[in-house]
C-alpha positions as CSV (number, residue, x, y, z in Angstrom):
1,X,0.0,0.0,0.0
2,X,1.3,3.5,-1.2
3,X,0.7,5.9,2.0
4,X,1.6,8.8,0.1
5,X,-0.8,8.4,-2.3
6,X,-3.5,7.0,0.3
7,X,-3.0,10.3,2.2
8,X,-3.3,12.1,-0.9
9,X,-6.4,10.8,-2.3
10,X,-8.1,10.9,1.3
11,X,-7.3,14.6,1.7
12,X,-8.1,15.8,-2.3
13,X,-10.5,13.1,-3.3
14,X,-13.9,12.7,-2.9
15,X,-15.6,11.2,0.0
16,X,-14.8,7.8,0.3
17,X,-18.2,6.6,1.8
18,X,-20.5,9.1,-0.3
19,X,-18.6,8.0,-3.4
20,X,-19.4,3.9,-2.2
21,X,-23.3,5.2,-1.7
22,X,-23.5,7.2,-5.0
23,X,-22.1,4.2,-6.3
24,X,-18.7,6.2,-7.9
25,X,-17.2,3.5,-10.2
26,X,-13.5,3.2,-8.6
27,X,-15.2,3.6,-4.8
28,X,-16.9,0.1,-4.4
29,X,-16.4,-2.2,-1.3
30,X,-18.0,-5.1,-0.5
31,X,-20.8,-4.1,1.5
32,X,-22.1,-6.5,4.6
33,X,-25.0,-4.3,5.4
34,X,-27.5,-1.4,4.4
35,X,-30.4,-0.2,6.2
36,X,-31.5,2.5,4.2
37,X,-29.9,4.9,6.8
38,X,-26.4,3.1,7.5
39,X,-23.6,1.1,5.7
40,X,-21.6,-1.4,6.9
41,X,-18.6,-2.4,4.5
42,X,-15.3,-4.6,4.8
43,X,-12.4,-2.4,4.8
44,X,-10.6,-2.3,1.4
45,X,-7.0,-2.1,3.1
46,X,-7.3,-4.5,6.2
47,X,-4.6,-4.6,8.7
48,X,-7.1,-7.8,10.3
49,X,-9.5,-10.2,8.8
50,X,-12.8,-9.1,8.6
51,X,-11.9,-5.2,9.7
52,X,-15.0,-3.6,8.7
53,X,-16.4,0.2,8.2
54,X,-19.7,1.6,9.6
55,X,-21.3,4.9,9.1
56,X,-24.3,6.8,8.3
57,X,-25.0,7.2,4.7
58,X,-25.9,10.9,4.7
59,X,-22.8,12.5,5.0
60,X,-22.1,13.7,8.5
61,X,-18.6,15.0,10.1
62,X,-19.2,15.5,13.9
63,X,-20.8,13.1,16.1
64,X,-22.1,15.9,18.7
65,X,-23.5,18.3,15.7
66,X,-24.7,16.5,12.7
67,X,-26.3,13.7,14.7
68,X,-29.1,14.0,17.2
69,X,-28.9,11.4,19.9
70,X,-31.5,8.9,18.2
71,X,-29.7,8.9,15.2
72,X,-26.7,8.6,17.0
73,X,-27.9,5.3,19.1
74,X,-29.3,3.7,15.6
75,X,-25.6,4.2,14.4
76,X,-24.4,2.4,17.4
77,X,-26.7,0.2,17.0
78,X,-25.3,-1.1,13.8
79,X,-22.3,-0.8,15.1
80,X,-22.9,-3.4,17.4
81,X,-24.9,-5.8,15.3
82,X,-22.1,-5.6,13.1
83,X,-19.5,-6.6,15.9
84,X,-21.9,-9.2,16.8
85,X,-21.5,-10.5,13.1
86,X,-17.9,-10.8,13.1
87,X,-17.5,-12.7,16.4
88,X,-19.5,-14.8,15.1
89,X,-17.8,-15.5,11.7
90,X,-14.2,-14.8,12.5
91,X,-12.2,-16.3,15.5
92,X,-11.5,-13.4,18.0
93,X,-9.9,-12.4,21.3
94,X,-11.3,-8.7,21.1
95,X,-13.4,-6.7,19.0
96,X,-11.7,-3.2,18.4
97,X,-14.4,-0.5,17.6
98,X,-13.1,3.1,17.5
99,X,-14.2,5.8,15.2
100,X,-11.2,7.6,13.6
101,X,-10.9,10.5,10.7
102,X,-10.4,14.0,10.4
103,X,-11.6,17.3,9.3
104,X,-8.5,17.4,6.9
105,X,-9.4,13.5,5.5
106,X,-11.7,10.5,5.7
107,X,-14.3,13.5,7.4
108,X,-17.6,11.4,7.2
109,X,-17.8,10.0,10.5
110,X,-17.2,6.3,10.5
111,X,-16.9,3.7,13.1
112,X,-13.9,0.6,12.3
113,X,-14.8,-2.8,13.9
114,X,-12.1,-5.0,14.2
115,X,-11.3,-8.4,15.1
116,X,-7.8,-8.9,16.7
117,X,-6.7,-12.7,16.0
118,X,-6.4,-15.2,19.4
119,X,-2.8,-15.2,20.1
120,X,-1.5,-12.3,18.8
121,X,1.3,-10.4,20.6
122,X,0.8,-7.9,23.0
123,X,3.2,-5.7,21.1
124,X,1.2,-6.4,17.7
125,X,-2.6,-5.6,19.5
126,X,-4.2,-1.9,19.7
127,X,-3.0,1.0,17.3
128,X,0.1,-1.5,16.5
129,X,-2.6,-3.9,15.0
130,X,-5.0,-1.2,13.2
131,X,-1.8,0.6,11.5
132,X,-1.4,0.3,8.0
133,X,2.0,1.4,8.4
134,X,2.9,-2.4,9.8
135,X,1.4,-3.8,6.7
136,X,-2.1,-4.9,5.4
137,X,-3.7,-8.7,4.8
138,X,-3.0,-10.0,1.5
139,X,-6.9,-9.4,0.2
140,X,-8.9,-9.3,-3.4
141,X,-12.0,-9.2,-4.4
142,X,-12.8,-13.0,-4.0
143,X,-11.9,-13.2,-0.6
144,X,-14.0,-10.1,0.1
145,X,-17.0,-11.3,-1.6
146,X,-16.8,-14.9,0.7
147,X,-16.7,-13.1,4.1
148,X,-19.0,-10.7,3.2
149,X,-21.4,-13.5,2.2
150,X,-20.7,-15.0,5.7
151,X,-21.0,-11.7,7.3
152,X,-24.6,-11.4,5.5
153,X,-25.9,-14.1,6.4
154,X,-24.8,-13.7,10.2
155,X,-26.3,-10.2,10.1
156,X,-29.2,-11.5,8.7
157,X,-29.6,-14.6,11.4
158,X,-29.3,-12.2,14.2
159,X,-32.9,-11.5,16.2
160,X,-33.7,-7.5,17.4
């Protein structure tokens, strides 16, 4: 993965999750869930199996004033289902959920949801584990499209 040109293209580009909900040719993901009001997708540059994306499809940038507290507890909501999902699928010894941009990149608010591997190294868990700088999952499409199938069904199995 280029960071340089990540970086670029996340602070002079498009946003990335209005461009996936226009439907942007170039800005697909493989998408695990869709409400009508929220996305859930799997994160095109992983760092961990089954890292996934969650946010509101109507572009928002700050939690405490573009989202009233209903629509902020339906977000979390997902967010939750979605962690659900993953446990369920993919072999875990924590769920990482943090939201993460900035105003200067990657501004729509988004929640990540990740699932740190049993057995991995202290030294290798947290921000060490979620840092593309220390390398991505080998990944493509096919992969994407079999977990997100699992991931589907699991969100679909779940009772609310």
């Amino acid at each position: 993965m280029n960071l340089d040109a990540y970086e670029h293209r996340t602070r002079s580009g498009a946003c990335f999750i209005c461009a996936l909900v226009a439907g942007v040719p170039g800005s697909e993901h493989e998408i695990v869930y869709d409400d009508g009001e929220h996305v859930a997708f799997l994160n095109r540059y992983p760092t961990l199996y089954g890292y996934t994306l969650v946010a509101p499809k109507a572009h928002a940038e700050l939690v405490h004033r573009d989202l009233d507290r209903p629509a902020y507890l339906r977000l979390q909501e997902v967010v939750y289902r979605v962690a659900q999902a993953l446990a369920t699928v993919v072999p875990c010894e924590r769920m990482y959920v943090l939201s993460l941009g900035s105003q200067h990149g990657n501004s729509h608010i988004h929640w990540h949801v990740a699932p740190l591997p049993p057995g991995t190294p202290y030294r290798e868990q947290q921000f060490h584990a979620l840092m593309a700088e220390h390398g991505i999952i080998p990944w493509d499409r096919e992969q994407a499209s079999v977990l997100g199938a699992h991931l589907r069904t699991a969100l679909d199995s779940q009772e609310w």
